[in-house]
N, CA, C and O of each residue as an XYZ file, in Angstrom:
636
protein
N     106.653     56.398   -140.720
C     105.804     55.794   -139.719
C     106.392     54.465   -139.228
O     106.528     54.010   -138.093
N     106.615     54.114   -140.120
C     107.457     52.535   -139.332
C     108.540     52.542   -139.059
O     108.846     51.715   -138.200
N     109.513     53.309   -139.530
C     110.599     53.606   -138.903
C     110.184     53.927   -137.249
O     110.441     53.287   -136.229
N     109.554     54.996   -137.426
C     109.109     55.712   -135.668
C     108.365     54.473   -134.652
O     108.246     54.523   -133.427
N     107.952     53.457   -135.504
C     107.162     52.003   -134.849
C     108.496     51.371   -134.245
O     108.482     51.121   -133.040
N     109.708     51.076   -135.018
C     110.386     50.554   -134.681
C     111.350     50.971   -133.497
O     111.784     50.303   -132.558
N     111.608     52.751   -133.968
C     112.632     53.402   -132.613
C     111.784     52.862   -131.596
O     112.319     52.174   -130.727
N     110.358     53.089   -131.551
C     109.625     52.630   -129.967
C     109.779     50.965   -129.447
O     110.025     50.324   -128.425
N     109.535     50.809   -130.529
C     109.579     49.068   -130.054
C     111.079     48.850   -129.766
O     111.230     48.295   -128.678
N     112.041     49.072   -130.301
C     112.978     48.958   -129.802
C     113.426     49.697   -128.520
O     114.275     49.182   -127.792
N     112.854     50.933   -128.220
C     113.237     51.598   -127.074
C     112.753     50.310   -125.722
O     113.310     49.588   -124.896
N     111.603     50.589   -126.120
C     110.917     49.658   -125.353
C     111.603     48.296   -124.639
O     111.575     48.138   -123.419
N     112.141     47.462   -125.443
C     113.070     46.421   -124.986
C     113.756     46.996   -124.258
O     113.699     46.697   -123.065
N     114.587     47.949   -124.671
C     115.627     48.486   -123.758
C     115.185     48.465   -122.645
O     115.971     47.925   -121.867
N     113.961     48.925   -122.037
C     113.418     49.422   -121.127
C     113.671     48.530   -120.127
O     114.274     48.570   -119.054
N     112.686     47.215   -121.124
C     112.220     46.077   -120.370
C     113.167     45.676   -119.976
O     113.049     45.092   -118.898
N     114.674     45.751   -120.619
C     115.328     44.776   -120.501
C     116.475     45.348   -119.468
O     117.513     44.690   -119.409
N     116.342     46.757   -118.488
C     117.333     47.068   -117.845
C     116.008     46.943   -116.385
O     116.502     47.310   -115.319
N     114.762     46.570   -116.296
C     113.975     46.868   -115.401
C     114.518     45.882   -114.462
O     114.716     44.728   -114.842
N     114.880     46.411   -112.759
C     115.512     45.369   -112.194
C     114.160     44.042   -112.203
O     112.935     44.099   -112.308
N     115.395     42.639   -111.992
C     114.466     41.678   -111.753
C     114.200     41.312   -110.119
O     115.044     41.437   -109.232
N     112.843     40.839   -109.953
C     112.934     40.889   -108.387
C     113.705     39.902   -107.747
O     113.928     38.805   -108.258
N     114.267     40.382   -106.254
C     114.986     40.092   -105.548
C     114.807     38.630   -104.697
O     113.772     38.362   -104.087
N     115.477     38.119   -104.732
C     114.812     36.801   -103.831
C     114.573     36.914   -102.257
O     115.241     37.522   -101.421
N     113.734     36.354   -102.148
C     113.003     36.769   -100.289
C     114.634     36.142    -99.466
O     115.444     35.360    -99.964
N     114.681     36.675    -98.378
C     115.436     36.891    -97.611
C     115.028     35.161    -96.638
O     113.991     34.986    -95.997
N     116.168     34.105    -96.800
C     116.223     33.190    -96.264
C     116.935     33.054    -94.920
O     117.968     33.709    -94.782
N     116.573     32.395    -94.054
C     116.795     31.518    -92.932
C     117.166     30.395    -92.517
O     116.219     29.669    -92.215
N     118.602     29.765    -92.320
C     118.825     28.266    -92.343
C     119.271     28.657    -90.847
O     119.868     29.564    -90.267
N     118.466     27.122    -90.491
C     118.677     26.783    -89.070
C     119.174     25.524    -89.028
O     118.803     24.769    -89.926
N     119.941     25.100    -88.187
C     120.112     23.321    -87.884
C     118.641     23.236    -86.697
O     118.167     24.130    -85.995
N     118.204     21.705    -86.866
C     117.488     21.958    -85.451
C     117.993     21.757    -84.397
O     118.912     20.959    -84.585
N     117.908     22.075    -83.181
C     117.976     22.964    -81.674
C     118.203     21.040    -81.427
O     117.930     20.023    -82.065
N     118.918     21.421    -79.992
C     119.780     20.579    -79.577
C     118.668     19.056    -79.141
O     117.547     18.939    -78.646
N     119.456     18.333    -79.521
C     119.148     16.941    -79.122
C     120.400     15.729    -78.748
O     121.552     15.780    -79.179
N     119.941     14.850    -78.006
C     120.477     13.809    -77.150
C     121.280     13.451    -78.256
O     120.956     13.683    -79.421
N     122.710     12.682    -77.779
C     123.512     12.261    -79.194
C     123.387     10.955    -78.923
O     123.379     10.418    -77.815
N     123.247     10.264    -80.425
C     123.115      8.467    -80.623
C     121.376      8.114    -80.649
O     120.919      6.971    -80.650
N     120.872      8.897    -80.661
C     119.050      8.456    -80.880
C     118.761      8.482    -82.592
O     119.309      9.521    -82.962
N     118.281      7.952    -83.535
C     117.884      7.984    -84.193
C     116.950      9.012    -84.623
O     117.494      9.723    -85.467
N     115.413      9.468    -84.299
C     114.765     10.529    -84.402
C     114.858     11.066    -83.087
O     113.869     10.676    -82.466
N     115.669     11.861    -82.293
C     115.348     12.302    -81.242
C     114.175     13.130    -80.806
O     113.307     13.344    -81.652
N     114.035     13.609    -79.641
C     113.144     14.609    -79.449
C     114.365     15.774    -78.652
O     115.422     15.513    -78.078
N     113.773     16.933    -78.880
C     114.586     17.685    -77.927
C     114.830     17.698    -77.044
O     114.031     17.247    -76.224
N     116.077     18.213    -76.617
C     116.603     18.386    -74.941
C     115.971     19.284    -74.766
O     115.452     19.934    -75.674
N     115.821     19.637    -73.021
C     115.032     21.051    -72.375
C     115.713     22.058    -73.341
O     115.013     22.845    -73.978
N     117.092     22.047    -73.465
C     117.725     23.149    -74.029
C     117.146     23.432    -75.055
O     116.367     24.379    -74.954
N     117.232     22.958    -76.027
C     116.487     22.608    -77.205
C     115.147     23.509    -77.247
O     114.879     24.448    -77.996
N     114.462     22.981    -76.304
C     112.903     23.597    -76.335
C     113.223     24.931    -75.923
O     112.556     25.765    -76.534
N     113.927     25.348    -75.191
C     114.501     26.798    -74.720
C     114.627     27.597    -76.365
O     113.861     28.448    -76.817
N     115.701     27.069    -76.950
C     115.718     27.977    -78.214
C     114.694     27.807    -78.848
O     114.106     28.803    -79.269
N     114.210     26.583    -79.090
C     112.665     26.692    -79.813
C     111.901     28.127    -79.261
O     111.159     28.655    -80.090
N     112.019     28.768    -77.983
C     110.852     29.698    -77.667
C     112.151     30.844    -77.748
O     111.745     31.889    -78.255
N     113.237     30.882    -77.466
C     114.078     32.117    -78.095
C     114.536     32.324    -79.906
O     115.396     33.078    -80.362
N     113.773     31.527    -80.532
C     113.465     31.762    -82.017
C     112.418     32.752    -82.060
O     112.603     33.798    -82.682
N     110.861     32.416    -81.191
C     110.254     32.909    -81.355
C     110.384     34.022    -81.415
O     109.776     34.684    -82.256
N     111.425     34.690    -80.322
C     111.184     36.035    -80.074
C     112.345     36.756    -80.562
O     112.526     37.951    -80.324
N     113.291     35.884    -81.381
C     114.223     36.339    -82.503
C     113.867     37.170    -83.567
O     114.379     38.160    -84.091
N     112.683     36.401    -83.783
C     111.525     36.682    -84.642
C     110.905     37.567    -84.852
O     110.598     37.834    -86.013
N     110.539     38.263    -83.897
C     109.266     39.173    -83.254
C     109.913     40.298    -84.136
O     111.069     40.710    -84.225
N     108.700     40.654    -84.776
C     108.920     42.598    -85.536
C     109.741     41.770    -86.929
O     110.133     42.778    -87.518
N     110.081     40.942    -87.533
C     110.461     40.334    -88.443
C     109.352     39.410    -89.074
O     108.628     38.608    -88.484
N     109.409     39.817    -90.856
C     108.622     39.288    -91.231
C     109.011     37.475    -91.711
O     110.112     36.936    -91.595
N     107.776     36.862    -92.231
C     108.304     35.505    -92.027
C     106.940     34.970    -92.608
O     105.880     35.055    -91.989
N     107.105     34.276    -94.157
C     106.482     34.539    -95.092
C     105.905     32.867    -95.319
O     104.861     32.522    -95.871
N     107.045     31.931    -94.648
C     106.661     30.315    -95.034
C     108.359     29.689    -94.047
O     109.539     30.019    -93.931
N     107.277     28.501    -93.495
C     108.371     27.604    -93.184
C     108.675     26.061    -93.533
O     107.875     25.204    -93.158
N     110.126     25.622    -94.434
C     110.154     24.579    -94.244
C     111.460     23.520    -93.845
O     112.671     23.708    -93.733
N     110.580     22.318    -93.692
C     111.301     21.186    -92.377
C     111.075     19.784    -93.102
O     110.325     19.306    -93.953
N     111.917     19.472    -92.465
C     111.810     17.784    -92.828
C     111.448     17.187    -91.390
O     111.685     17.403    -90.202
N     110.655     16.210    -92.297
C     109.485     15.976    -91.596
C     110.187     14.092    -90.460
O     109.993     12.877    -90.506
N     111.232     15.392    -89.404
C     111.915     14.117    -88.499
C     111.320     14.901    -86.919
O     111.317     16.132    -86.874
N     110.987     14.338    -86.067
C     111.133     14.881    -84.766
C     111.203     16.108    -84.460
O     110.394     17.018    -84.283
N     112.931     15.913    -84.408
C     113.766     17.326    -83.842
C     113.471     18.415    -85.033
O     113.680     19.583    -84.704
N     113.107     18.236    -86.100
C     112.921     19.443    -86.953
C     111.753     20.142    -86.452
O     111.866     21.275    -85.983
N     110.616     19.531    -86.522
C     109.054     19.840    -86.267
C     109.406     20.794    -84.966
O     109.182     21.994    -84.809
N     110.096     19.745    -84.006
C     109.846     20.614    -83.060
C     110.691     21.863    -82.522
O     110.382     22.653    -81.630
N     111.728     21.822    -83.234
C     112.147     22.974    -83.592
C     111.286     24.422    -83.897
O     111.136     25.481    -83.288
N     110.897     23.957    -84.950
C     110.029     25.182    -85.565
C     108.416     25.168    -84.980
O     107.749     26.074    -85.479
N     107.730     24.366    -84.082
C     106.282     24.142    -83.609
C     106.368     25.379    -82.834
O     105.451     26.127    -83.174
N     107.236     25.974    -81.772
C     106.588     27.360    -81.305
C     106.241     28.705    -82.225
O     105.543     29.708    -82.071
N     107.002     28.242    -83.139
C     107.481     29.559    -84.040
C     105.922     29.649    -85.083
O     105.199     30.612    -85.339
N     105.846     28.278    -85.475
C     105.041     27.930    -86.628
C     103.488     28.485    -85.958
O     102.653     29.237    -86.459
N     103.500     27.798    -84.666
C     101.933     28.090    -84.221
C     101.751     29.611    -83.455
O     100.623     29.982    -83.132
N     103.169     30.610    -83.143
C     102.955     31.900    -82.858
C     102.547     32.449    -84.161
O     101.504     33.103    -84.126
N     103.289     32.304    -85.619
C     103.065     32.759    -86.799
C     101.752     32.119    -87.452
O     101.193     32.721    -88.369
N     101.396     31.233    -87.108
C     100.368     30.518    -87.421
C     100.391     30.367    -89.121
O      99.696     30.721    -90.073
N     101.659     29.605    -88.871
C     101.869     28.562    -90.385
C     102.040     27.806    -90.365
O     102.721     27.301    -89.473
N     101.407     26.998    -91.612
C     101.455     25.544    -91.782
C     102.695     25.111    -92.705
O     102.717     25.101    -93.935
N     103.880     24.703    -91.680
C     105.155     24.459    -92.563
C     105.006     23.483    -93.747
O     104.163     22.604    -93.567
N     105.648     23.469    -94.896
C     106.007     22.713    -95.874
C     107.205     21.699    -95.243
O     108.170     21.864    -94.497
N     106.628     20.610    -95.928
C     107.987     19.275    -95.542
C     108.626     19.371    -96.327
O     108.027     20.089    -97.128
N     109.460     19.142    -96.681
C     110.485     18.692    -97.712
C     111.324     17.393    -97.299
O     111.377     16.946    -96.153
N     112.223     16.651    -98.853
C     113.097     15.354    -98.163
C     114.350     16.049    -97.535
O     114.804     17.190    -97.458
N     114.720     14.637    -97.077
C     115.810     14.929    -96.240
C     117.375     15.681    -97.155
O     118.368     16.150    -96.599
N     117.185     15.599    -98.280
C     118.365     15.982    -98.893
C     117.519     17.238    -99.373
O     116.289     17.276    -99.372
N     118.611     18.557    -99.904
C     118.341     19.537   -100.419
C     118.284     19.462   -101.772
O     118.787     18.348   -101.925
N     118.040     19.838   -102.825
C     118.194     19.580   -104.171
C     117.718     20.895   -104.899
O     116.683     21.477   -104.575
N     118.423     21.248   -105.747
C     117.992     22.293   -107.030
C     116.397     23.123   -107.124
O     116.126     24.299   -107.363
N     115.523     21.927   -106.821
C     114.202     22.386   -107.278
C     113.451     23.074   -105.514
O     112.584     23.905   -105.248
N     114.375     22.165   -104.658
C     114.140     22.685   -103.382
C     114.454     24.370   -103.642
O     113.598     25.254   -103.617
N     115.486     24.494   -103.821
C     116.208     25.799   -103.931
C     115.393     26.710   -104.099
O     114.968     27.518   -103.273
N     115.019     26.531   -105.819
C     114.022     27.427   -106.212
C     113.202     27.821   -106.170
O     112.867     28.876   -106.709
N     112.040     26.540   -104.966
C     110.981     26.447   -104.297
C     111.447     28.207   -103.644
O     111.080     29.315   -104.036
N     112.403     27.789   -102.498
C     112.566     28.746   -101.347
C     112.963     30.098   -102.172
O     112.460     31.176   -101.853
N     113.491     30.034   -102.784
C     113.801     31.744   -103.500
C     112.138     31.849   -104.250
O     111.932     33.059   -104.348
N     111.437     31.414   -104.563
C     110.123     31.504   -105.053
C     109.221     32.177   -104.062
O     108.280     32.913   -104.360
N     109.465     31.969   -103.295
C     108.576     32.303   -101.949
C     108.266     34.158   -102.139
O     108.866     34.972   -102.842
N     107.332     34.307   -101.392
C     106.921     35.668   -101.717
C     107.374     36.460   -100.846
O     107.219     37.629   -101.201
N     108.007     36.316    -99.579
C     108.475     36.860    -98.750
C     109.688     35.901    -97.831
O     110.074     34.808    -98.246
N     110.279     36.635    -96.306
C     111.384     35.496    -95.760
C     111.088     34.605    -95.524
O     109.966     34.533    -95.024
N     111.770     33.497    -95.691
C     111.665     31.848    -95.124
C     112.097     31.329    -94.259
O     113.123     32.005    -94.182
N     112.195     30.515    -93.341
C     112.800     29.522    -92.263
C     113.008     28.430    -93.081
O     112.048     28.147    -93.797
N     114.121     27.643    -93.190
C     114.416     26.726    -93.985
C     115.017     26.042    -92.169
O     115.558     26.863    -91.429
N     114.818     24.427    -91.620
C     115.315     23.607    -90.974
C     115.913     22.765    -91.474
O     115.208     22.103    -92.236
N     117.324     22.326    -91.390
C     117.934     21.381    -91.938
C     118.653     20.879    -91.169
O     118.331     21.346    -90.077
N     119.682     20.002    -91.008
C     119.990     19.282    -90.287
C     121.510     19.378    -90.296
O     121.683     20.375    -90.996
N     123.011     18.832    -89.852
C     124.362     18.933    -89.061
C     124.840     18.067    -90.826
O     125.951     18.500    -91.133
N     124.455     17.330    -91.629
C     124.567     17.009    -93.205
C     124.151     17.776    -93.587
O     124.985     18.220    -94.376
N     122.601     18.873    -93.627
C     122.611     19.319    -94.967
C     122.728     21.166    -94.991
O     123.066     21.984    -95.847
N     122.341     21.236    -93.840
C     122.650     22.902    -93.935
C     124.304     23.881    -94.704
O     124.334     24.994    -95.230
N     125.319     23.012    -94.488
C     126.422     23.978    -95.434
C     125.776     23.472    -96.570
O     125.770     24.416    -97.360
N     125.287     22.612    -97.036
C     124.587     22.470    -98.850
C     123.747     23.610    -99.399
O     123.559     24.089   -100.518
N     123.225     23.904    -97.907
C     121.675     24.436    -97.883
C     122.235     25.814    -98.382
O     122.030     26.343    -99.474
N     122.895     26.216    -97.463
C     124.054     27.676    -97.114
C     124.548     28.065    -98.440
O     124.397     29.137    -99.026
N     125.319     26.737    -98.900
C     126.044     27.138   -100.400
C     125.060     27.067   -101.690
O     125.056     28.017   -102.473
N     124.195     25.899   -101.918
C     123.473     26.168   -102.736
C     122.366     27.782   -102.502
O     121.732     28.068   -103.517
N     122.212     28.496   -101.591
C     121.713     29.959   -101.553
C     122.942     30.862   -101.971
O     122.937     32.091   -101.913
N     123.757     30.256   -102.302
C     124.963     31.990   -102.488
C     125.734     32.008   -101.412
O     126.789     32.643   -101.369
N     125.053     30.985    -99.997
C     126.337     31.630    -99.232
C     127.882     31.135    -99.679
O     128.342     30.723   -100.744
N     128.464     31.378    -98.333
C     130.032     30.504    -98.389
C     129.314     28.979    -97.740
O     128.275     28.841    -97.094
N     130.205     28.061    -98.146
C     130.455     26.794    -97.039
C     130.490     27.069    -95.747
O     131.377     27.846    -95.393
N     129.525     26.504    -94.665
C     129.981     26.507    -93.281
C     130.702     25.342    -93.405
O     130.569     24.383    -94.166
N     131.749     25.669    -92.235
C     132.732     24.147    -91.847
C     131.517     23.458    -91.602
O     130.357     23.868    -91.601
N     132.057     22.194    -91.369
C     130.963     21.407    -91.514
C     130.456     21.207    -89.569
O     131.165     21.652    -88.666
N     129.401     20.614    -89.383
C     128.807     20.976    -88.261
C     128.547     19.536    -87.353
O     128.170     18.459    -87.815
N     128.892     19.879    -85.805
C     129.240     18.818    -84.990
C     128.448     18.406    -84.565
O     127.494     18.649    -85.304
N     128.061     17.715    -83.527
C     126.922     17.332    -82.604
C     126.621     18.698    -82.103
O     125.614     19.252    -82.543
N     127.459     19.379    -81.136
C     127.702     20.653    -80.311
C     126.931     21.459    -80.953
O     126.350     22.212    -80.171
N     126.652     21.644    -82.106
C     126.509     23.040    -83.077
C     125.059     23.096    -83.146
O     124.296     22.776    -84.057
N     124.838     23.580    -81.969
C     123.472     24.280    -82.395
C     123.056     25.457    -82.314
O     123.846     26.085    -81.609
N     121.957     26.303    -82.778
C     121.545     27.492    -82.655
C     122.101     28.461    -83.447
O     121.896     29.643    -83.170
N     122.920     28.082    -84.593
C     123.248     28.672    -85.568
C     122.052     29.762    -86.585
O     120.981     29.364    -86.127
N     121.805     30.492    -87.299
C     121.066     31.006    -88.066
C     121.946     31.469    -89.069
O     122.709     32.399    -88.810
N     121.937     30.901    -90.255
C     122.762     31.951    -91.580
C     121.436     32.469    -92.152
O     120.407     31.801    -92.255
N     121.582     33.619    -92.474
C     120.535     34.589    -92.914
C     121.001     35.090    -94.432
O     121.975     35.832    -94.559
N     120.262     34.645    -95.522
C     120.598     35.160    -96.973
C     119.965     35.948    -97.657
O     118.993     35.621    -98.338
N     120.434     37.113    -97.570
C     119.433     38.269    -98.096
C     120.381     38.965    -99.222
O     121.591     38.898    -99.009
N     119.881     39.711   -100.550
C     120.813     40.492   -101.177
C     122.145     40.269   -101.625
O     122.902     41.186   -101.945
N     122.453     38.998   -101.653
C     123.638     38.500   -101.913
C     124.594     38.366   -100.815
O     125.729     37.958   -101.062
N     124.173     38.731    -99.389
C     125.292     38.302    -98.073
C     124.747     38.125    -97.259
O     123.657     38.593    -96.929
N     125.456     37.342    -96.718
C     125.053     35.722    -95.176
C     125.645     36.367    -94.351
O     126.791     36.800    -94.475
N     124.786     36.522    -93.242
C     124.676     36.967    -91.477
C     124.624     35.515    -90.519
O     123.778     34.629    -90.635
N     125.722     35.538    -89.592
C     125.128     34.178    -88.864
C     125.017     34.974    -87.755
O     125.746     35.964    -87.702
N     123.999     34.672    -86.552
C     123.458     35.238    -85.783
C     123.355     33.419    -84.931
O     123.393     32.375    -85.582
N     123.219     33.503    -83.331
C     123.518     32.593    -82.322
C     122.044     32.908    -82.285
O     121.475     33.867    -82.805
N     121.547     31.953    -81.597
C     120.236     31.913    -80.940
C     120.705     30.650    -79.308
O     121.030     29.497    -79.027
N     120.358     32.207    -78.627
C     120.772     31.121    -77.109
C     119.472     30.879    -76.902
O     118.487     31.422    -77.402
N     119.621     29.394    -75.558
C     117.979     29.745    -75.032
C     117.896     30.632    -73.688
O     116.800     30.943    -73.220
């Protein structure tokens, strides 16, 4: 009898212990959408607000589970068409990315929009698994690296 207690209990681990673990939700890093160069907190250029409403519809038929931004200008308004078509209330985060950020966003129950900025998005990129993006200019906007399953998609967002 305890022998037969033990084959089970031990089977059992086995079990547990090959059951896949779940997958992390499928992330979104954006820089935010274009702004004036030499302003401190800018606000967006027209252009700018253009991709703000061609996110939206980047979007459309894609799920999209939580968004977060640091809480400058050009981020907010980046993500404000997107946030109030989806009707979510983004999470702030600081301006630097960090470890616990990370785990926040792979925690999430479904995909994320992560906004970061021309400093922190290759951090953002590499601390998710991706590769390093070169690093990013004034010019560089409308980027999307997408991290799902272990591989990064960059996708343009014109307005």
């Amino acid at each position: 009898m305890l022998r037969r207690l033990l084959v089970l209990l031990a089977a059992g681990l086995c079990l547990s212990a090959a059951a896949p673990q779940p997958l992390a939700p499928t992330i979104h890093v954006v820089r935010h959408f274009d702004t004036p160069a030499g302003e401190r907190d800018p606000a967006l250029t027209e252009v700018g607000r253009q991709r703000a409403a061609a996110l939206v519809r980047w979007f459309e038929g894609k799920p999209l589970a939580a968004i977060y931004v640091t809480n400058f200008r050009r981020s907010r308004a980046t993500i404000a068409p997107l946030a109030a078509a989806r009707g979510l209330n983004p999470t702030i985060y600081g301006p630097a990315p960090d470890p616990a950020l990370i785990e926040r966003l792979r925690a999430e129950r479904g995909p994320v929009l992560i906004v970061g900025h021309s400093n922190t998005v290759p951090d953002i990129v590499a601390m998710l698994g991706g590769a390093r993006p070169a690093p990013l200019t004034h010019p560089d906007f409308g980027d999307v690296w997408t991290i799902a399953a272990g591989s990064v998609a960059k996708t343009q967002i014109d307005p």
